[in-house]
N, C-alpha and C positions, 0 to 999 in steps of 0.2 A: 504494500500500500504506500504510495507517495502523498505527501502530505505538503501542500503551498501554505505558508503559512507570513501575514499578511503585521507588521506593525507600525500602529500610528498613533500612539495615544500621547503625545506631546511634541517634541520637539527632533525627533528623529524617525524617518521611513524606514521601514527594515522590510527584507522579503526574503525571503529561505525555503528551500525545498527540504525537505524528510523522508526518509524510507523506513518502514519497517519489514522485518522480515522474521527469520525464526530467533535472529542474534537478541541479547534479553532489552538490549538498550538501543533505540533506532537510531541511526546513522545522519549526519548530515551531509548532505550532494551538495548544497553551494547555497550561500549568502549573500548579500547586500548590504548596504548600510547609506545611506546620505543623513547626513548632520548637520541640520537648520542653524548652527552655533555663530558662525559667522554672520549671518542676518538678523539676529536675535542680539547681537553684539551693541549695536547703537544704542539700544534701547535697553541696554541695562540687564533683560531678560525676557521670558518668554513671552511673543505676543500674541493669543490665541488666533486670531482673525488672520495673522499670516502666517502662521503654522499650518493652519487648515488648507490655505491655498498654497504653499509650497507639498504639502501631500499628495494635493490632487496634482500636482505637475512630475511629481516624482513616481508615484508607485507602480503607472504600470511599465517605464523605460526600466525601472526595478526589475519587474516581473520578468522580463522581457531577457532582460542580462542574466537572470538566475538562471532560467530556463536553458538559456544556450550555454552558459556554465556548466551543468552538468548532465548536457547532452538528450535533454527530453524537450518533448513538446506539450502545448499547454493540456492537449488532450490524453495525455499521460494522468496528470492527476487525477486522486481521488478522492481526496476530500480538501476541502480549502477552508482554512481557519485566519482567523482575524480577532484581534482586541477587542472588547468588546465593553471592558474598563476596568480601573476605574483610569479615567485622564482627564483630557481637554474633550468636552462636548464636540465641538465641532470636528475637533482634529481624528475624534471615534469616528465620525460618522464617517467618514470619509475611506478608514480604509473597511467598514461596519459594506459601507453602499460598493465599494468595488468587488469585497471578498463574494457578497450574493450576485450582484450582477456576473462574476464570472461564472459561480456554480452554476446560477440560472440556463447562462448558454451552453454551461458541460453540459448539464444535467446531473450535476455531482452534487455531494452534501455539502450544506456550510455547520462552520460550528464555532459558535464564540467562544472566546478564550480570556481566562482571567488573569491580567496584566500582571498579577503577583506571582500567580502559582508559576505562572512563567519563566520568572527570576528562579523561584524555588527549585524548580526545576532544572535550569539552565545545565548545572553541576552536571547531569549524566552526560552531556555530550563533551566533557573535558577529558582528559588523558587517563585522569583518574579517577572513575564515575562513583561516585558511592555506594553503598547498597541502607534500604530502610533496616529497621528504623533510624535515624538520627533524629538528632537536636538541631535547627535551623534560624541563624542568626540572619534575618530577612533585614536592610537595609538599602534603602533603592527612593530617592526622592522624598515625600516626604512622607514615607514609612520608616518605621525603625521597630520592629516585631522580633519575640524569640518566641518560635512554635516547636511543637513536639509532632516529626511524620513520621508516621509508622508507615502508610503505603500513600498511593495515590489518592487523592481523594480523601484522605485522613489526617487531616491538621486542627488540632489540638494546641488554640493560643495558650502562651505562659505568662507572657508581660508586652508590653509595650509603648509605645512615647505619651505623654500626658499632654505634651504640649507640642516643641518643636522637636521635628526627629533628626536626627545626624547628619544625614546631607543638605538638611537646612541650616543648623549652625555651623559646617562649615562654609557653606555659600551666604550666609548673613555674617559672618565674621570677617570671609575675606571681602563683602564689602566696605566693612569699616575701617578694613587695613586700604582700602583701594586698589582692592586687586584685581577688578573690573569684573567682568560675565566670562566663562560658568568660575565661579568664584572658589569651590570646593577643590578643582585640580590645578586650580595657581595656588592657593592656600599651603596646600602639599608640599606643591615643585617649592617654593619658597622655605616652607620648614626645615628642609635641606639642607637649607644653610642657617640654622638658626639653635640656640639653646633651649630643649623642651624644659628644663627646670628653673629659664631663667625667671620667668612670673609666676608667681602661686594662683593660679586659675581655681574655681570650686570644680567639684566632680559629684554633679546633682544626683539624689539619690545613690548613690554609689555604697550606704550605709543602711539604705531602707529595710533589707531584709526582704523584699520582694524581688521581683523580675522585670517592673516598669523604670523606664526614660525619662530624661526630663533636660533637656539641651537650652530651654527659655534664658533659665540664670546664669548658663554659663556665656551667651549672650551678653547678657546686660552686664557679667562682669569686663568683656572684652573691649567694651564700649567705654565703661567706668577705665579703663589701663589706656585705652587711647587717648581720653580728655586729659589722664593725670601725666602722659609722655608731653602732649604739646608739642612744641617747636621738635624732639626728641625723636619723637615717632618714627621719622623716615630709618632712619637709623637704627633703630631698635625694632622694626617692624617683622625681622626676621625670626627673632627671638620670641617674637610675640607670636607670631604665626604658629612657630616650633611648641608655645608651651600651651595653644590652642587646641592640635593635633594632638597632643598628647593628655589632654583635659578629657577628649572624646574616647579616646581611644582606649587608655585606660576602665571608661564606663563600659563600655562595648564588651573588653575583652574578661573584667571581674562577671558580670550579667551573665554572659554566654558561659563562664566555666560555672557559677552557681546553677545554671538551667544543668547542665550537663552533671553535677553530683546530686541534684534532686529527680534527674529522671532517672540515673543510674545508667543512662548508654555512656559510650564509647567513640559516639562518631555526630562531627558536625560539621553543617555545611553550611557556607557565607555567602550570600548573593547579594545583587543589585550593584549598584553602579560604586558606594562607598569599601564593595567589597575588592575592589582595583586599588585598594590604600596602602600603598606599602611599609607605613609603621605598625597598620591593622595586621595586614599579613604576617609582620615579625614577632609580633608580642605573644598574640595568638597561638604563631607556629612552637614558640618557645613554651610558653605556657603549657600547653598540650602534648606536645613530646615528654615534660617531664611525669606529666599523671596517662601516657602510655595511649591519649586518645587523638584520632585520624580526625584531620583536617582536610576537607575539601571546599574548590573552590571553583567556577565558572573559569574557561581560557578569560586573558584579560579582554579580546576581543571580543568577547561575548557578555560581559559587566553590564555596560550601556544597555539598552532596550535595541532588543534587535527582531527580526522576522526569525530567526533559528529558534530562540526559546517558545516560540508560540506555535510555530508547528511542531516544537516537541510537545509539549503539553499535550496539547489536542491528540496526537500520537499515542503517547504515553495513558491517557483516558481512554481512548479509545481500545489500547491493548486490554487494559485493566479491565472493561467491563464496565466503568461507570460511571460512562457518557455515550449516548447511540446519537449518530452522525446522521441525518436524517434530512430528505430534497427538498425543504421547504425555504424559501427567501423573504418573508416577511423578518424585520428584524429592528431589532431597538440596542441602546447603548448604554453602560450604567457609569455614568463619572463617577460616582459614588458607590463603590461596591466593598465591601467589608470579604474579608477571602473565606471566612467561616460561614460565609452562607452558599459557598459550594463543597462543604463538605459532604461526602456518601457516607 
């Protein structure tokens, strides 16, 4: 079964083909990617109105390049999946209206796909795919979730952000440093060069004794070290970046080993776009080598929102049993969709 599988739920087009076969993890044939980043630059950040029409100009020369990438044609597929949310309203629609119009003409199944499980999922098509159950440290815009999979279709939230989630306080921090749009991976590449201990940053919740996030304070503390630098700032900006990244990171990687000795597994897996952080990655890798539990994570190529994790998904249900792929094109979009309400 080849699986088109169709992403648009913000600021980046993705399109992906999928195979399954008898192998336990489907395969991906070829990908796409275009990144609105550069037009979304002027402006600070995302602007829904032209997201949406940069999609409809992108997805099907998308389509089109996937297809001859890996040597099939469109009447090859068989089922065609698409976002379906949570994201930008419009920008859903968009690849919501292409993915049925093309099944329509196959006469193939459509089947929306949940923009989270997506990421969650992502990990099987990496080098090193995991197996259930693990612990899933989901971090991806502005989610910032730790669930418990046992299989597909089986997630059991633990905690999650109360307010802002992780890849929002770094993309709101490195605005206050002036690190322009997308503000989370200049934030990074800057920390690079800078002292993680030279500010004493808060590390919100970090003592709660629960599983939930809280990135608001550390915020406003970043804000309060910039007024108190002043003239200072430029200079010291790097330091501050450095003791930012490690404010967050720090919460992320305590959260995720407390989930992992409450649930008693041994295996967990980091998705979404903040899971490309490479202090995330080190602290984590460290961490977890020493109590003897497996780290997995999405290629870095695959982080970002792409068309590959959504034709996995949809694949991956499909194998499982439960989601049936069904020829009908009437279709609506959920910006708002909580990932617990597609549990089986």
């Amino acid at each position: 079964m080849i699986v088109l599988g169709i992403e648009s739920s913000c600021d980046e087009t993705g399109v992906a083909l999928v195979e399954t076969s008898q192998a336990r993890v489907p395969a991906l044939l070829a990908h796409a990617l275009h990144s609105q980043i550069e037009m979304h630059q002027a402006y600070g950040g995302v602007v829904p109105e032209l997201a949406s029409r940069d999609h409809i100009r992108r997805v099907l020369p998308l389509a089109r390049q996937v297809l001859a990438e890996a040597g099939h044609a469109l009447a090859d597929v068989d089922v065609v999946a698409y976002t379906r949310g949570p994201g930008l309203a419009g920008a859903l629609l968009v690849g919501a209206g292409v993915a049925c119009a093309l099944g329509a003409a196959l006469g193939k199944p459509v089947l929306g796909v949940h923009h989270l499980e997506g990421h969650l999922l992502s990990p099987f098509l990496s080098a090193d795919p995991p197996e259930f159950p693990f612990i899933a440290l989901l971090v991806s815009g502005g989610h910032t979730q730790l669930m418990q999979v046992d299989r597909v279709g089986s997630y059991q939230l633990l905690g999650e952000t109360i307010d802002d989630a992780a890849g929002e306080a770094f993309d709101k921090s490195a605005k206050l440093l002036g690190l322009g749009y997308p503000g989370g991976p200049a934030l990074s590449r800057m920390a690079q060069q800078g002292d993680p201990a030279a500010f004493k940053l808060p590390r919100p919740l970090l003592h709660s004794g629960d599983l939930d996030f809280s990135f608001a304070g550390l915020k406003t503390a970043v804000l309060t070290q910039t007024h108190k630098l002043g003239a200072e700032l430029e200079a010291r900006k790097a330091d501050l970046a450095a003791s930012t990244e490690a404010a967050i990171v720090d919460v992320l990687v305590k959260k995720s080993l407390m989930a992992l000795e409450r649930s008693g597994l041994q295996r967990i897996v980091v998705a979404g776009g903040v899971g490309a952080n490479r202090r995330l990655r080190e602290q984590l890798d460290a961490a977890c080598a020493k109590r003897g539990v497996r780290v997995h994570y999405p290629e870095l190529a695959l982080c970002t929102d792409n068309g590959a994790m959504i034709a996995l998904a949809a694949a991956m249900r499909l194998q499982a049993g439960v989601q049936e792929a069904t020829p009908t094109y009437a279709f609506d979009v959920k910006p708002r969709w909580p990932l617990q309400e597609i549990v089986a």
